[in-house]
LUMTIDREN-408840 format. One record per residue: x, y, z of N, C-alpha, C in turn; residue in one letter. Coordinates in pm, whole numbers, padded with zeros to 5 digits, always signed. Atoms other than C-alpha are relative to their C-alpha. Layout:
// residues N
XYZXYZXYZA/...
//
This chain:
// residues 207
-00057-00084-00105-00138-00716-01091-00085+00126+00021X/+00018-00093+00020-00325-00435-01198-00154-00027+00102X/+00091+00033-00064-00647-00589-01057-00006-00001+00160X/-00047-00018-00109-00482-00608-00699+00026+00079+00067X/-00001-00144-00059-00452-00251-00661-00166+00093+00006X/+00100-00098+00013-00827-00134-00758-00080+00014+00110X/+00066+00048-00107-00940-00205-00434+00055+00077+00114X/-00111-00025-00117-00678-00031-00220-00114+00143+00074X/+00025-00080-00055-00841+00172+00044+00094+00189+00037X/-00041-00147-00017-00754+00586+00081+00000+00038+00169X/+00087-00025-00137-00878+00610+00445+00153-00024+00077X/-00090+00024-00095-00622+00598+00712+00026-00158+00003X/-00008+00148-00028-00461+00224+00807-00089-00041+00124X/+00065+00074-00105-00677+00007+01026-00019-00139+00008X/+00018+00131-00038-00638-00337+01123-00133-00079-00027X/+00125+00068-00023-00952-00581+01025+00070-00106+00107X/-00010+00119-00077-01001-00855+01268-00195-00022+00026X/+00071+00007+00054-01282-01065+01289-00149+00010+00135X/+00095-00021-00057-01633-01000+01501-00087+00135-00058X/+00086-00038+00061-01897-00761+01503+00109+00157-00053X/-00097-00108+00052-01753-00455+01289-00090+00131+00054X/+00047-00144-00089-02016-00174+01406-00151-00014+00057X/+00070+00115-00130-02243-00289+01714-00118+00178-00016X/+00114-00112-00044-02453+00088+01619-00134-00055-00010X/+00102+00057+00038-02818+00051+01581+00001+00059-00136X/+00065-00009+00143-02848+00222+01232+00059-00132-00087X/-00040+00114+00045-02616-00084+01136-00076-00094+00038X/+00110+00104-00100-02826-00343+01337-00115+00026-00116X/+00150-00022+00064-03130-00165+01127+00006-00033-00133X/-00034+00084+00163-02965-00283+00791+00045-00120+00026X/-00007+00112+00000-02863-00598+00876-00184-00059+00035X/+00121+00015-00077-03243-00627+01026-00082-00012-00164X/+00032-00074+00167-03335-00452+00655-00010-00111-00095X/-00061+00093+00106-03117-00731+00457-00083-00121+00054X/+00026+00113-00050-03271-01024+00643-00106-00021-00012X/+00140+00021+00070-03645-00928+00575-00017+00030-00135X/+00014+00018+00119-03582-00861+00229+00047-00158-00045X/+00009+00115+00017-03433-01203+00221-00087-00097-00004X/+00086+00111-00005-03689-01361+00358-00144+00041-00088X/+00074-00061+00043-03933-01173+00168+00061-00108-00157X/-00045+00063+00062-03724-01337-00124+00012-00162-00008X/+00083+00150+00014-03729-01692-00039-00120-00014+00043X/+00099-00030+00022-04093-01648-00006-00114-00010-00149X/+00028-00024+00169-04116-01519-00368+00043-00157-00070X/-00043+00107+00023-03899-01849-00421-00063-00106-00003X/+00058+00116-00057-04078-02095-00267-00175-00012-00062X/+00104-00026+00058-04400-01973-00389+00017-00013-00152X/-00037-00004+00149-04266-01956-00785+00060-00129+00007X/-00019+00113-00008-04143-02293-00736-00134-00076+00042X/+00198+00038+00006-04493-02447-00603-00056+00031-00098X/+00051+00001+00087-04612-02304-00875+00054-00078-00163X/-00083+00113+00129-04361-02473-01149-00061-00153+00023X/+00062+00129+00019-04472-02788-01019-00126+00029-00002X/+00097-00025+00035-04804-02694-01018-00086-00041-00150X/+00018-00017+00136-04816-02639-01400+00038-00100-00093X/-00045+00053+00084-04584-02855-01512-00057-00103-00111X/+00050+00106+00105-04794-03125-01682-00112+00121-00105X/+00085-00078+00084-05091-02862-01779+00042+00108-00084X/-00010-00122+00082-04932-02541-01900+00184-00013+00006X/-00171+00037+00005-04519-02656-01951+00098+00158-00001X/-00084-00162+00046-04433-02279-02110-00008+00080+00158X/-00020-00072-00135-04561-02129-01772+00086-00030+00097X/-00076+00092-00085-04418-02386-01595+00152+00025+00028X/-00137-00026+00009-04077-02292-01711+00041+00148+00016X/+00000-00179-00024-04157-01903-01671+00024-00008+00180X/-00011+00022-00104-04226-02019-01274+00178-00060+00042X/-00119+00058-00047-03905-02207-01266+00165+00089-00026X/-00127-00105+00018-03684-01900-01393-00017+00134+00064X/+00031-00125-00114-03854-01638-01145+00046-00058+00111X/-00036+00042-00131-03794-01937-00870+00168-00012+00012X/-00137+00009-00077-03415-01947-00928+00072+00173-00028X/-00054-00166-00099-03403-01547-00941-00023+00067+00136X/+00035-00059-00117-03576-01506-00641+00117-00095+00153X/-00065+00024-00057-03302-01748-00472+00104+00034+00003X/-00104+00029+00003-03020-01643-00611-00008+00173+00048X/+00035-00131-00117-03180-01255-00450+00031-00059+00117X/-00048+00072-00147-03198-01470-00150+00106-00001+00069X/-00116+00025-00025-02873-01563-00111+00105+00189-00020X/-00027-00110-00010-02781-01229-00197+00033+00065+00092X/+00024-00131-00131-02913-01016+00030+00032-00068+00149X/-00073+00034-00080-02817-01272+00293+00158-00050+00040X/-00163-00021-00014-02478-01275+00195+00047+00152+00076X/-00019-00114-00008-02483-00918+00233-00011+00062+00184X/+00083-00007-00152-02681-00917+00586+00162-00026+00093X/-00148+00054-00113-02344-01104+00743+00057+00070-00043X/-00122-00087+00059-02089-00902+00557-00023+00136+00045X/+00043-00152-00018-02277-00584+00688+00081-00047+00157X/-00119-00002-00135-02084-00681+01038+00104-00083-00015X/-00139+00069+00006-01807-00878+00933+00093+00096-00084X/-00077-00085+00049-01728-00647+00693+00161-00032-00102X/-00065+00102+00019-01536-00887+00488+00113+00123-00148X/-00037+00005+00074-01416-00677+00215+00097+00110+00078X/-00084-00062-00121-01216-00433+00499+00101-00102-00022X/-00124+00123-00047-00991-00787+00513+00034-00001-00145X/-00053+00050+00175-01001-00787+00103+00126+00085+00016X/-00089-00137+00058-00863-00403+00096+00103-00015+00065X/-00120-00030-00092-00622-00423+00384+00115-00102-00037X/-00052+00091+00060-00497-00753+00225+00144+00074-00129X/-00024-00034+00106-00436-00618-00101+00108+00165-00031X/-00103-00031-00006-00304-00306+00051+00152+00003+00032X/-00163+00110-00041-00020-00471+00218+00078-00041-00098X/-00031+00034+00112+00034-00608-00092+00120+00108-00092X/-00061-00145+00091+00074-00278-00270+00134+00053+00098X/-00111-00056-00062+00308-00111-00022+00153-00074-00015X/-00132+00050+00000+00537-00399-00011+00040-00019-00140X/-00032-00029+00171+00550-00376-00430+00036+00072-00060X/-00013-00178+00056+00568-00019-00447-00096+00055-00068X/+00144-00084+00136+00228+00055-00642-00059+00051+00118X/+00098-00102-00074+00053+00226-00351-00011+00092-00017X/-00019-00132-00002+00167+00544-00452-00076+00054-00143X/+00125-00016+00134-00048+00499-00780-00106-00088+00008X/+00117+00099-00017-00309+00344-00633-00169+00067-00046X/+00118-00050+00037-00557+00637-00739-00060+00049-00113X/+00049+00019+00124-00549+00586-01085-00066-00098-00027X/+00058+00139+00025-00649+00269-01033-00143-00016+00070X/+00179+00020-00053-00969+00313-00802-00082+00100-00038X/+00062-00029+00081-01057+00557-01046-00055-00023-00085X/+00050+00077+00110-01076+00367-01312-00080-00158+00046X/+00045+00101-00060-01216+00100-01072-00173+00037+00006X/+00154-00043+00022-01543+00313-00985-00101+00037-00097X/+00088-00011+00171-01603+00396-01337-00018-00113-00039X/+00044+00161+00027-01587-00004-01404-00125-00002+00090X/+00144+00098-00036-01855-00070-01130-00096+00095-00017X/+00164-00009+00037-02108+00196-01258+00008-00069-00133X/+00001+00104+00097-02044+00000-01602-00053-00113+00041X/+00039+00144-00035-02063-00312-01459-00111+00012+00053X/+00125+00033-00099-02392-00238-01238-00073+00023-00107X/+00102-00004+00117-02513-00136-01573-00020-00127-00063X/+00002+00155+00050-02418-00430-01741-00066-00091+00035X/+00059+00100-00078-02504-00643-01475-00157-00010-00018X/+00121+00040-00018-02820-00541-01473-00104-00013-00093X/+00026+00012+00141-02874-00527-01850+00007-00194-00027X/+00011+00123+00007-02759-00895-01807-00099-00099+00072X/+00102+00069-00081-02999-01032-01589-00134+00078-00042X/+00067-00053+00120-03259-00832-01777-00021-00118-00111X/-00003+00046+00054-03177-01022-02038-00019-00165-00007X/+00020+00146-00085-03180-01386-01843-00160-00021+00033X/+00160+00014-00089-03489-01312-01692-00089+00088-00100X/+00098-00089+00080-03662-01144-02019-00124-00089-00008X/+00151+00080+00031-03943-01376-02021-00043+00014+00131X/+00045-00027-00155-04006-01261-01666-00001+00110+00009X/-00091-00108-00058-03878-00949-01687-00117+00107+00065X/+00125-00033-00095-04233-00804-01581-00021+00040+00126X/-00006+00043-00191-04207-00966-01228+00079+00020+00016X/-00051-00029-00086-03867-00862-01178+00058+00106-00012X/-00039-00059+00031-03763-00590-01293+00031+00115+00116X/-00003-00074-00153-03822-00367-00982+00143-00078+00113X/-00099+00045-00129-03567-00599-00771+00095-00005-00087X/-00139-00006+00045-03331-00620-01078+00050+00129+00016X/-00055-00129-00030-03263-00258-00999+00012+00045+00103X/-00073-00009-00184-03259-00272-00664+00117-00096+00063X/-00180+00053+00000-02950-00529-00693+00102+00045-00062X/-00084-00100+00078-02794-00308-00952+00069+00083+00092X/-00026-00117-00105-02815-00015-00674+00057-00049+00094X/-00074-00007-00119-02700-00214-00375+00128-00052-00039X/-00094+00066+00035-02414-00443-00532+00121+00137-00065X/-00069-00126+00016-02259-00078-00675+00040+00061+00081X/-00081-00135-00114-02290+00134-00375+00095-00079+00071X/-00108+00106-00057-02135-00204-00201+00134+00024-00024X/-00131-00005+00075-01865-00199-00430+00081+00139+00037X/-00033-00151+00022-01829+00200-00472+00079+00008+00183X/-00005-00030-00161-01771+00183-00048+00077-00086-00017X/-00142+00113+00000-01530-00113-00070+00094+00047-00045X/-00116-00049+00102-01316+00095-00319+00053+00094+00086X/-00059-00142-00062-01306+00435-00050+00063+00085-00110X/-00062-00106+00091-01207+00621-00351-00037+00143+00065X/-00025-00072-00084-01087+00957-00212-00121+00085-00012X/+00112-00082+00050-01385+01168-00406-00117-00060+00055X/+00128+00063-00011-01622+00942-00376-00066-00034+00178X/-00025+00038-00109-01543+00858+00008-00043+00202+00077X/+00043-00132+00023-01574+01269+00029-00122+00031+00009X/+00139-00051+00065-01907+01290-00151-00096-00092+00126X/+00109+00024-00045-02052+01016+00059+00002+00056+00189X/-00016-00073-00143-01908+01167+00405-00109+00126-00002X/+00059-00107-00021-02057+01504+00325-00164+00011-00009X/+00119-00004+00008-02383+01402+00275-00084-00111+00141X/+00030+00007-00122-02374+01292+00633-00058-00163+00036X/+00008+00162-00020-02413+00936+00816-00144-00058-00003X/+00127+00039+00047-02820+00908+00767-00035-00027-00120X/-00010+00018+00153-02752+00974+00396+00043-00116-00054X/-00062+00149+00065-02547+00686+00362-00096-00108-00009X/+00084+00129+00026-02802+00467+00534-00079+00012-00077X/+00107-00049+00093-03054+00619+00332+00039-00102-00169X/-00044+00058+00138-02854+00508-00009-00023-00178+00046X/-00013+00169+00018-02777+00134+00112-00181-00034+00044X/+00118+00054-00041-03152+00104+00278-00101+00039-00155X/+00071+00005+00088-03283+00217-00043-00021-00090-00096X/-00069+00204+00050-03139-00096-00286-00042-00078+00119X/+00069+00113-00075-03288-00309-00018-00139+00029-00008X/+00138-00060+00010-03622-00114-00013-00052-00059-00162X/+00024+00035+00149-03630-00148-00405-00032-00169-00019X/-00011+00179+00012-03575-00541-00397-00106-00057+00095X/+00067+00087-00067-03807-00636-00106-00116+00064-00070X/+00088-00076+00079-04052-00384-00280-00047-00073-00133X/+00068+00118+00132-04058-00633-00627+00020-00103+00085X/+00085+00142-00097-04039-00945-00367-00139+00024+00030X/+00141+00007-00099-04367-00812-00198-00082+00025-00132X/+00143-00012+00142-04550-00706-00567-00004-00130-00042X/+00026+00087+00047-04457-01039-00685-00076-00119+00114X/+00105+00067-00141-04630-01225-00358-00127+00046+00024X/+00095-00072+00014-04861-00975-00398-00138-00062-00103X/+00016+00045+00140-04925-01062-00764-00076-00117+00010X/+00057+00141+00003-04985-01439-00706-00074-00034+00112X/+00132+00004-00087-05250-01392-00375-00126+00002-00093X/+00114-00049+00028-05456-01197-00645+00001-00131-00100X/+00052+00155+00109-05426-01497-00924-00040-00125+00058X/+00097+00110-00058-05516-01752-00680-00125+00074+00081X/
//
């Protein structure tokens, strides 16, 4: 139950429904953002896969180093193009509004900001974690990815942190004005296509 409330938006009520959610161009310029880091990512993919088969009979250990960079650089992929659509659908607007409905008709709304307190302190934990865990997945790589594992750390947090609207936090990122924001989310995309393009980079200069 308790999980059902950490989500509850602070912000005034507003109806989701489903099309484009904000038709501005600085939005347009992150969905634009998310879609060449994607492809920048299956790229890295497709290339680290060619190379697994490549190897496989002559050098097996590399072989299997190629084949665990090619399913991080897809499962970036998929990522950042999950993210690309959700940047105008705006899907987690339908989570919160869900969930607040929920709350009101239960009666927990009215302590809903103990709970997305202790919600935003979970996802800088968790983005730590997270990215301590994939770190750890990808340590025989961790070389080549380390640059984009921290640029999924950064966007999958602020994601989150903005899904939550916690009242402070919703505050902090208002006052630092609507360029700032894009600034934060275009940066976690910057970071990630930034180790996509060193690691494409990387394997021009070895062949």
């Amino acid at each position: 139950m308790v999980l059902l409330v950490v989500l509850l938006q602070t912000v005034p009520d507003g109806r989701w429904s489903p099309g484009i959610g904000d038709p501005s161009w600085t939005a347009w310029l992150i969905v634009t953002a998310y879609a060449l880091a994607a492809l920048l990512a299956w790229l890295a993919y497709r290339s680290s896969r060619s190379d697994a088969h490549r190897l496989a009979r002559t050098h097996p250990y590399e072989a299997e180093s190629e084949r665990l960079l090619a399913w991080f650089w897809l499962l970036a992929c998929i990522a950042l193009s999950a993210l690309a659509i959700n940047k105008q659908l705006d899907l987690q607007s339908l989570l919160t509004e869900v969930l607040r409905d929920q709350a009101r008709d239960q009666g927990w709304y009215d302590d809903r900001r103990r709970y997305q307190f202790a919600f935003v302190i979970g996802v800088a934990w968790a983005g730590v974690l997270g990215a301590g865990v994939m770190a750890w997945v990808w340590r025989r790589v961790l070389d080549r990815v380390w640059i984009a594992v921290l640029g999924l750390a950064w966007m999958m947090s602020f994601v989150w942190i903005r899904a939550a609207s916690f009242h402070h936090v919703e505050t902090f990122l208002r006052s630092i004005t609507h360029a700032g924001n894009v600034a934060f989310e275009l940066s976690g995309i910057a970071i990630v296509a930034a180790g996509a393009g060193r690691a494409l980079r990387s394997r021009r200069g070895d062949r």
